[in-house]
DRENVEXPA-721514 format. One line per 5 residues: number of its first residue (from 0); their letters; for each residue x, y, z of C-alpha. Coordinates in Angstrom, 1 decimal. Layout:
<rs>
NUM> a> X,Y,Z; ... .
</rs>
This chain:
<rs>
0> xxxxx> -9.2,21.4,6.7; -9.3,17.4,5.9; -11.7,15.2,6.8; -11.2,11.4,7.7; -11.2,9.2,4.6 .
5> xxxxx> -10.6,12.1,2.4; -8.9,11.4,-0.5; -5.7,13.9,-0.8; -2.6,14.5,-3.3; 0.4,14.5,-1.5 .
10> xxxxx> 2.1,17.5,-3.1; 5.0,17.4,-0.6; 6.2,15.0,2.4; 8.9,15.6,4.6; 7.7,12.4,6.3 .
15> xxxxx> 8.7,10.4,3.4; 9.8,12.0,0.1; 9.0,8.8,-1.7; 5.3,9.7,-1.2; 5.2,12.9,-2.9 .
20> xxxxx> 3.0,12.8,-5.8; 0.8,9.9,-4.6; -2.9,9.7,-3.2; -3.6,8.2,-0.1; -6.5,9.0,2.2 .
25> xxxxx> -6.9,11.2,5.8; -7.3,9.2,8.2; -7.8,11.7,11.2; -11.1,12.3,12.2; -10.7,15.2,14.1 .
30> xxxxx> -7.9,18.4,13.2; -4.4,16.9,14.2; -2.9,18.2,17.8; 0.5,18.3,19.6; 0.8,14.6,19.7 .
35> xxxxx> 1.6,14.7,15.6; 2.7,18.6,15.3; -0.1,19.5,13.8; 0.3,17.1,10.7; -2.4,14.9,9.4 .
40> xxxxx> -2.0,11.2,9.0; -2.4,9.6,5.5; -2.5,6.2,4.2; -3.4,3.7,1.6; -0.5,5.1,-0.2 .
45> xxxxx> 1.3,2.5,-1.8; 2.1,-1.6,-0.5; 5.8,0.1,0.3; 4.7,3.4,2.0; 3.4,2.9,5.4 .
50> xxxxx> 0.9,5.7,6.8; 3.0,9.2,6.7; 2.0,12.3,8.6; 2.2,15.4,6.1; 1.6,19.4,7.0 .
55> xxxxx> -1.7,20.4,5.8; 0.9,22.9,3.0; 1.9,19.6,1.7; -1.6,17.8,0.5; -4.1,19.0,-1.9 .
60> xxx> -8.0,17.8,-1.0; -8.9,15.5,-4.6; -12.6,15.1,-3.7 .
</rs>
């Protein structure tokens, strides 16, 4: 599990392949639900690459 302003590795994105193999942080506070299918949002990825919602198979905790 994530926790809100954790900073992850995005190891895989079918949100947005162009984010795959950036950092950005979570920015759910609480364990994602039905609304986003169970994927977490995460942002502060790049200017280009607005906020992408990612499976939790497809980011790795960094800290």
């Amino acid at each position: 599990m994530f926790r809100g302003g954790q900073k992850v590795l995005i190891v895989a994105c079918e949100d947005d392949p162009r984010a795959v193999g950036k950092t950005g942080r979570v920015l759910d506070e609480v364990p994602p639900g039905p609304l986003t299918e169970g994927r977490w949002t995460v942002d502060r990825i790049s200017i280009w690459i607005a906020p992408v919602l990612c499976h939790t198979h497809e980011l790795r905790a960094l800290d």
